[in-house]
C-alpha positions in Angstrom: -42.3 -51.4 56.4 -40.3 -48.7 54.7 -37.7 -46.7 55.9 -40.0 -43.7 55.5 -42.9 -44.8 57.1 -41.2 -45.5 60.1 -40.0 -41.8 60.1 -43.7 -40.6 59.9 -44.1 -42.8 62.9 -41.5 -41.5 65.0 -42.6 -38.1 64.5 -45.2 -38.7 65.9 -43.9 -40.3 69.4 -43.2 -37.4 70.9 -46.0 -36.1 70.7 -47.1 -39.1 72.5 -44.4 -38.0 75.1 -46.0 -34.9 75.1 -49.8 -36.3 75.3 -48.3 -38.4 78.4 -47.1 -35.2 79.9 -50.0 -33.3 79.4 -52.2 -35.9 81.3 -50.3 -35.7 83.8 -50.5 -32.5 84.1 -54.5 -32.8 83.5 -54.3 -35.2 86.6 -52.8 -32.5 88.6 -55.6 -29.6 87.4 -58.0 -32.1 88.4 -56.3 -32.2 91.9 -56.4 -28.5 91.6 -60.0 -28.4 90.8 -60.8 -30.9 93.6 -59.2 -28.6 96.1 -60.6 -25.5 94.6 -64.2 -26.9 95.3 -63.0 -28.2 98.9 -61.7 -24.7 99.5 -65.1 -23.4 98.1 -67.3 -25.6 100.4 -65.2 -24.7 103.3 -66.1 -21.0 102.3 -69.9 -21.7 101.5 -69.7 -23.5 105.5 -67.8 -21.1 107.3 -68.4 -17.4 105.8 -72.3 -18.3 104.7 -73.1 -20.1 107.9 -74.3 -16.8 109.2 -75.5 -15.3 106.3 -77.7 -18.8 105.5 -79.5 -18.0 109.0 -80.9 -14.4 108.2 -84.4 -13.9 106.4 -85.2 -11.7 103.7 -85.1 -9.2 106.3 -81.5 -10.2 107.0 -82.7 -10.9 110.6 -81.7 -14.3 112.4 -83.5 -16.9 114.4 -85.7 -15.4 117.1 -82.8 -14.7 119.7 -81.4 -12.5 117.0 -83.7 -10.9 116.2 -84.4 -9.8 119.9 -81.3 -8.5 120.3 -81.7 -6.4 117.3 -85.1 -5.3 118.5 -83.5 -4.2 121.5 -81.2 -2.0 119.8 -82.0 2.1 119.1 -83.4 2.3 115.7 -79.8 3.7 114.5 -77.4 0.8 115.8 -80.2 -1.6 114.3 -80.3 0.4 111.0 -76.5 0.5 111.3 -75.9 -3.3 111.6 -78.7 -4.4 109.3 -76.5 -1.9 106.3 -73.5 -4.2 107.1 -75.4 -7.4 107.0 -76.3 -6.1 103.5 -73.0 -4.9 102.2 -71.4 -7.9 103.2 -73.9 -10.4 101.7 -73.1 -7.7 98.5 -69.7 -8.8 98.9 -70.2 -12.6 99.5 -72.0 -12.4 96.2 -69.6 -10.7 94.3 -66.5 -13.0 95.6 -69.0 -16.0 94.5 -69.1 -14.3 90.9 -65.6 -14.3 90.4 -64.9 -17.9 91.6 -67.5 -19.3 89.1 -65.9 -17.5 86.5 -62.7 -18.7 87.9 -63.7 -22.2 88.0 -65.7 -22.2 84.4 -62.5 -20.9 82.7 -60.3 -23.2 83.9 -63.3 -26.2 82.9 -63.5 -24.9 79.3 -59.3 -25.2 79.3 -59.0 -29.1 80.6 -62.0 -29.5 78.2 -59.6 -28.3 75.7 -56.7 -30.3 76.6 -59.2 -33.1 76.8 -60.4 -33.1 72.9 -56.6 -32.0 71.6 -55.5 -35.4 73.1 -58.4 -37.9 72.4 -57.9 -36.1 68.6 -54.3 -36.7 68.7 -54.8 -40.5 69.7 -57.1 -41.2 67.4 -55.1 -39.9 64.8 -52.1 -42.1 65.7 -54.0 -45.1 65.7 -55.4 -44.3 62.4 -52.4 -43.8 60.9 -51.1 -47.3 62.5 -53.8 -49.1 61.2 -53.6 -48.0 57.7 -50.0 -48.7 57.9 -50.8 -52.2 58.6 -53.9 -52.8 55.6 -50.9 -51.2 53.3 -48.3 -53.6 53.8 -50.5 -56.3 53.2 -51.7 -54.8 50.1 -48.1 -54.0 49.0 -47.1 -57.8 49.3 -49.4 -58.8 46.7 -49.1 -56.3 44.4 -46.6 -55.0 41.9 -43.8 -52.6 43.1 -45.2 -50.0 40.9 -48.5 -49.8 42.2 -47.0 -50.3 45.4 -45.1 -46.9 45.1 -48.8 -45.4 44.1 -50.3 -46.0 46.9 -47.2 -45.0 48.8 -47.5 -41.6 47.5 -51.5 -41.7 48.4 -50.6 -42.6 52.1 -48.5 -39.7 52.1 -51.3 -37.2 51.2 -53.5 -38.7 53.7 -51.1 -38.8 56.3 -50.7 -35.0 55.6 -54.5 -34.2 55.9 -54.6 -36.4 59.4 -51.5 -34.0 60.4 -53.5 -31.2 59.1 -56.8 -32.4 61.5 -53.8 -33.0 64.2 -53.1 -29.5 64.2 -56.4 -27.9 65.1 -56.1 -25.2 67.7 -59.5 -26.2 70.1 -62.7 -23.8 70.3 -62.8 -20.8 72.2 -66.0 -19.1 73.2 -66.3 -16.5 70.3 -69.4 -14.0 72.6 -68.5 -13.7 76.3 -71.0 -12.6 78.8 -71.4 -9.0 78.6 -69.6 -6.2 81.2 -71.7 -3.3 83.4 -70.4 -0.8 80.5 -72.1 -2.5 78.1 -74.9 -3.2 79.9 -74.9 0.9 80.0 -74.6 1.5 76.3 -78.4 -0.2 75.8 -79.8 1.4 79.1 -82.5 3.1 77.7 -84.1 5.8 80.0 -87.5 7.5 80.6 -87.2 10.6 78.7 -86.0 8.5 75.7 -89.0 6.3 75.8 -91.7 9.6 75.8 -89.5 10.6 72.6 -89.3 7.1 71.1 -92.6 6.2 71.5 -94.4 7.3 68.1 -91.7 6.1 66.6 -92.2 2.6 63.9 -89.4 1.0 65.2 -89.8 1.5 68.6 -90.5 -2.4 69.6 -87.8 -3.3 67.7 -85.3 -0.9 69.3 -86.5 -0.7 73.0 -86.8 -5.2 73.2 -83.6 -6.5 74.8 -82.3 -3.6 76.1 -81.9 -2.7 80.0 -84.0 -0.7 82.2 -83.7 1.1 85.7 -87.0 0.3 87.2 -88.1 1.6 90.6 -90.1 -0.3 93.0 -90.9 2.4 95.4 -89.5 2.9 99.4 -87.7 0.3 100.7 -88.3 -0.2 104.8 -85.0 0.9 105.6 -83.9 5.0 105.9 -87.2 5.7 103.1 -84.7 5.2 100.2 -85.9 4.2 96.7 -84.9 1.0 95.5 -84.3 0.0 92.0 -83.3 -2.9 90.0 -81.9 -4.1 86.7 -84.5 -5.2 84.1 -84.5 -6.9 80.5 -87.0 -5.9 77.8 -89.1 -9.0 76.7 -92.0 -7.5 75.1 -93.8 -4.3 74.3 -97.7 -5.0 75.2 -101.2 -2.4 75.1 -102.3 -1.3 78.5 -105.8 -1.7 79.8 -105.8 1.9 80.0 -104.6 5.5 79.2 -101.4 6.8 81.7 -99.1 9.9 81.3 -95.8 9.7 80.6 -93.9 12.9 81.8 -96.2 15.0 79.0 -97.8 12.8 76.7 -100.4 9.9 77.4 -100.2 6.3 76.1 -101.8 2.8 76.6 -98.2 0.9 75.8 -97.1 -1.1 78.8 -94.0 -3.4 78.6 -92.9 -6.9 79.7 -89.7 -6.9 82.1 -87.6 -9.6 83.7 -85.1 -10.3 86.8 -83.3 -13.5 85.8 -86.6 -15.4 85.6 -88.8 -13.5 87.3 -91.1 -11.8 85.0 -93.4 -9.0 85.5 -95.7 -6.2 83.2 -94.7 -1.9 84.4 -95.4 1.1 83.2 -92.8 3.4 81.4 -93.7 6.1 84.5 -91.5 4.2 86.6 -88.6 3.8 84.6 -85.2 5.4 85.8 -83.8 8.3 84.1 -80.6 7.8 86.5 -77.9 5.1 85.0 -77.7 2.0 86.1 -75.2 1.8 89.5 -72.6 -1.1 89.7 -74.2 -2.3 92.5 -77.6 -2.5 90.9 -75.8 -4.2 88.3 -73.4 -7.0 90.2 -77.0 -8.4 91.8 -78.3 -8.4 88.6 -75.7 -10.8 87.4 -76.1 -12.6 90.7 -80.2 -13.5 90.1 -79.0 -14.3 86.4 -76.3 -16.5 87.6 -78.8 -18.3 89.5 -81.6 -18.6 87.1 -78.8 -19.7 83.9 -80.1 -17.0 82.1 -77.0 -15.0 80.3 -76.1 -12.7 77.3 -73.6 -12.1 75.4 -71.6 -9.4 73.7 -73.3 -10.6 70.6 -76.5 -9.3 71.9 -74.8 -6.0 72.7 -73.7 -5.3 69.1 -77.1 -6.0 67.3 -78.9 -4.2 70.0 -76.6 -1.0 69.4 -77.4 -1.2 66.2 -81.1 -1.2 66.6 -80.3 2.0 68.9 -78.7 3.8 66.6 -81.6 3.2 63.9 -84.0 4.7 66.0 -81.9 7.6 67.4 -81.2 8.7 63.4 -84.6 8.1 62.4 -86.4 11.3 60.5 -90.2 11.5 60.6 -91.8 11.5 57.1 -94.8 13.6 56.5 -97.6 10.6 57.2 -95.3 8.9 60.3 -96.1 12.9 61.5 -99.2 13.1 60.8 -100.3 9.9 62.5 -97.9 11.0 65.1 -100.3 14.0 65.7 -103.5 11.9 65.5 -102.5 9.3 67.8 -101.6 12.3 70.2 -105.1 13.7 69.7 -106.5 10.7 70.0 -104.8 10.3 73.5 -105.7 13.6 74.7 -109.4 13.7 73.4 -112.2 14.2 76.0 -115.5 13.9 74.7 -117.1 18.0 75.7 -119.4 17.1 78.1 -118.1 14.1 80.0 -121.0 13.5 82.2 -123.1 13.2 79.3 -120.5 10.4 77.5 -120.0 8.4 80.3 -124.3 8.3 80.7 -124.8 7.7 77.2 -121.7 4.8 77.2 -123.8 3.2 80.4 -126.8 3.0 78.8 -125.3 1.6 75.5 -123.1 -0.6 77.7 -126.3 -2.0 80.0 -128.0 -2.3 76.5 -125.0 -4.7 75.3 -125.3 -6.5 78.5 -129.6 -7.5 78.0 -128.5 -8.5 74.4 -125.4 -10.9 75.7 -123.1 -9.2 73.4 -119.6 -9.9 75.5 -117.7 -8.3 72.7 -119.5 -5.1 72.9 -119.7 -5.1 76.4 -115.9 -5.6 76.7 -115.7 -2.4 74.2 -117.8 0.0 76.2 -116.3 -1.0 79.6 -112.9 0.0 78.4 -114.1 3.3 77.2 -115.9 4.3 80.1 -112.6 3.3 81.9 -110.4 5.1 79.5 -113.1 8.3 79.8 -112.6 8.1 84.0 -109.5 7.7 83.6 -108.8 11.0 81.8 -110.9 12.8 83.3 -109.4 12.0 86.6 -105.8 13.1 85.3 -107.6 16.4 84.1 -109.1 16.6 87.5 -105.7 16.1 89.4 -104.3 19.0 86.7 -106.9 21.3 87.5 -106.5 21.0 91.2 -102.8 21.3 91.1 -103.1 24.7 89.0 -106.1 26.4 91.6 -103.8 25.4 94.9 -100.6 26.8 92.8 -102.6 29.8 92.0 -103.9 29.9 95.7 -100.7 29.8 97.0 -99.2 32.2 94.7 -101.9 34.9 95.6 -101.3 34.6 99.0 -97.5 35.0 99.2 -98.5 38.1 96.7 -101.1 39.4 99.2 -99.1 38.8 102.3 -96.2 40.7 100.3 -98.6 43.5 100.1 -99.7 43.5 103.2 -96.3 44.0 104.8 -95.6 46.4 102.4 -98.3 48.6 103.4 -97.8 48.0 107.3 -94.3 49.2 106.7 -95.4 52.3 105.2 -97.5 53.2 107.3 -95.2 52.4 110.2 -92.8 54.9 108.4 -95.1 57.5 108.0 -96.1 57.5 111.9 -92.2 57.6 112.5 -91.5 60.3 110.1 -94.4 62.5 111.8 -93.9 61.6 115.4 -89.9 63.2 114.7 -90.9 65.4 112.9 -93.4 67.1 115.7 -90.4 66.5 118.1 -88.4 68.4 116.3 -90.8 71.7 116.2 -91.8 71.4 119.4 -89.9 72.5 122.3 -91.3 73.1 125.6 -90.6 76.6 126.7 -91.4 78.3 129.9 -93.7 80.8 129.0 -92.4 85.2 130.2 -94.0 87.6 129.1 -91.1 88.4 126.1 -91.5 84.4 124.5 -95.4 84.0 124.8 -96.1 81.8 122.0 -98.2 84.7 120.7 -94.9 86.8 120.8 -92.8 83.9 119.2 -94.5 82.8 116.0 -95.3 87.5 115.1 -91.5 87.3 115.6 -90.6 84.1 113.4 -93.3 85.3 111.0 -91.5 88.4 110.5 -88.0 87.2 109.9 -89.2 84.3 107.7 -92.2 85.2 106.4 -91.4 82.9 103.0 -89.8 80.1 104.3 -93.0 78.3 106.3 -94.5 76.9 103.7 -91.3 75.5 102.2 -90.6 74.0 105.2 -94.0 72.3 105.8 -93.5 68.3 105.7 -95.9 66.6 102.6 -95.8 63.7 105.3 -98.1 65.2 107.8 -100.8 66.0 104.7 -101.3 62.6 104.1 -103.7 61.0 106.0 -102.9 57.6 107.4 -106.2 56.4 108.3 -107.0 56.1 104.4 -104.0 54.0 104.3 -105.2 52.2 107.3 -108.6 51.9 105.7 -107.4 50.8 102.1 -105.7 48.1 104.2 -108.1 46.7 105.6 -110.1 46.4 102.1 -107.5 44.5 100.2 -107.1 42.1 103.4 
């Protein structure tokens, strides 16, 4: 063995040294990780052992729930909230020390494949040193020195493979801000929705869908949904202004379900809403990445920037017509559809029959919405002309309360009560005003007391 070789071999020792080291040190993250999940199932038995007893109503065993029956509605209100927010946090703190303990998996897996790579390497190299000195002592110096030189451009590439930095994860799961930047909302699915990209766009992207009152306080409660598919409805709905028969797919982890676009969110997505999300996905292994993020943006972006051609407007404009298109006398279409529909039915035609019945249901269901419409205009109308009448109505009553003020002072004012002698009869007093003032009486005269206030009274009673 040549003096060289031996160099290329000691090189490589210390990194033996080093390999030892670093399994030693493996050994110790291994004792680390053991006490990490010791610590972990002392947490899951002494902070969940309560929380493992409540229901989905966060209510205990039957003693517990007694007591909390017992309670006023707002201490039981009040304690139930706390038994939520700190299953929120248990959650959360679970989260974090998954993603704790997968990181630090992913780095002894690392360490792992460097040293099996470096091993392997090293006993490669020995065991072409050892077919090479065989070869050498039966062959020629100078061919000898040839294949020297070849063994030195292969040890190079093994140093080369040696060298490899391991894998990191190139798409990490995706962050609540993200998450935000393909929320789409309700208004932007009405203006979307004629769109011919719309699929495309709105599938994989994030929703804030409402499931109605919960029990507790009457507040609305929403969750985090994923876009699966975009699907016809069994029938016509409104959304905000326009009508439309698309429905969509949505999922919770695994859960799947079909909604309507009416009960989408236009409110962003809360970071609660979102940390449970991640929780149920967590559960069900169902993840994305910020991969996902950047293709979906870009599908956003597409559809935001798109510009109607003339046809895409004028189907636009159809389809819209189409939606809003009430035959003119319903009662008549809906007979004539359930005669043509019991016809189908004698004749066993389940393709016809199918057709007509989702007419006729499409045809109710319009005509109910108009109905609903209708009704809501006539009692806004109703309600307008009474505040408008009662408006009047006190107007009037106050005018005609004036007018009765204005006279009753005004009579107080002329008349005085004097005790009648024979120089201040009243005959006496009004020859003697008349001849100082004989042009200032009918200046003086009050236009109130010409009006008369039982026309008022009268027109009052007409109106109301």
């Amino acid at each position: 063995m040549s003096d060289w070789e031996d160099d290329i071999l000691q090189s490589l020792e210390p990194s033996n040294t080093k390999r030892k080291r670093v399994t030693s040190g493996h050994s110790s993250d291994e004792e680390s990780e053991g006490e990490y999940r010791s610590e972990e199932d002392d947490y899951s038995d002494d902070e969940w052992k309560e929380v493992k007893s409540w229901d989905k109503d966060l209510m205990g065993d039957s003693k517990d729930r007694k007591r909390l029956m017992a309670m006023s509605e707002l201490e039981r209100e009040k304690e139930l909230a706390e038994r939520r927010e700190k299953l929120d946090q248990l959650n959360e703190r679970m989260i974090l020390k998954d993603r704790v303990k997968s990181q630090q998996k992913v780095l002894d897996n690392s360490k792992l494949t460097e040293r099996q790579r470096k091993g392997q390497t090293l006993e490669n190299l020995r065991k072409s040193r050892e077919k090479r000195e065989k070869e050498r002592s039966n062959r020629s110096s100078t061919k000898s020195e040839k294949r020297l030189r070849t063994y030195s451009d292969d040890s190079e590439e093994s140093e080369d493979d040696y060298d490899d930095s391991p894998k990191k994860s190139k798409h990490p799961p995706i962050t609540y801000e993200e998450a935000l930047s393909i929320q789409i909302k309700r208004d932007e699915l009405e203006q979307w929705l004629h769109k011919p990209m719309f699929e495309k766009a709105i599938k994989g992207c994030f929703l804030r869908l409402s499931l109605g009152n919960s029990g507790v306080g009457k507040e609305l409660v929403y969750r985090v949904v994923l876009i699966e598919d975009v699907k016809e409805y069994k029938r016509k709905y409104k959304l905000n202004t326009t009508f439309t028969k698309v429905a969509l797919d949505v999922s919770h982890g695994k859960s799947k379900k079909e909604t309507l676009m009416d009960m989408i969110s236009n409110q962003p997505i809360t970071a609660k809403e979102w940390n449970r999300y991640e929780v149920q996905a967590k559960i069900d292994k169902v993840s994305l990445t910020s991969n996902h993020i950047t293709k979906k943006l870009a599908d956003l972006k597409a559809i935001r920037e798109h510009v109607f051609s003339d046809a895409e407007i004028t189907a636009m404009i159809e389809k819209k017509k189409a939606m809003k298109q009430v035959v003119g006398n319903a009662s008549q279409e809906r007979l004539r559809l359930k005669l043509e529909l019991e016809a189908a039915e004698c004749a066993n035609d389940k393709k016809l029959v199918a057709e007509l019945t989702q007419r006729m249901e499409d045809l109710q269901s319009i005509i109910e919405m108009n109905k609903v419409t209708s009704t809501q205009m006539e009692n806004l109308a109703k309600i307008n002309a009474k505040y408008q009448s009662a408006d009047i109505k006190q107007g009037r009553e106050a005018e005609i309360a004036a007018l009765q003020a204005r006279r009753q002072k005004v009579q107080s004012e002329s008349v005085e009560p004097v005790k009648p002698t024979p120089s201040n009869s009243p005959k006496k007093q009004a020859k003697k005003v008349e001849d100082e003032n004989p042009a200032e009486e009918s200046d003086e005269e009050d236009p109130f007391d010409s009006l008369d206030i039982s026309i008022l009274e009268k027109d009052l009673e007409m109106n109301f």
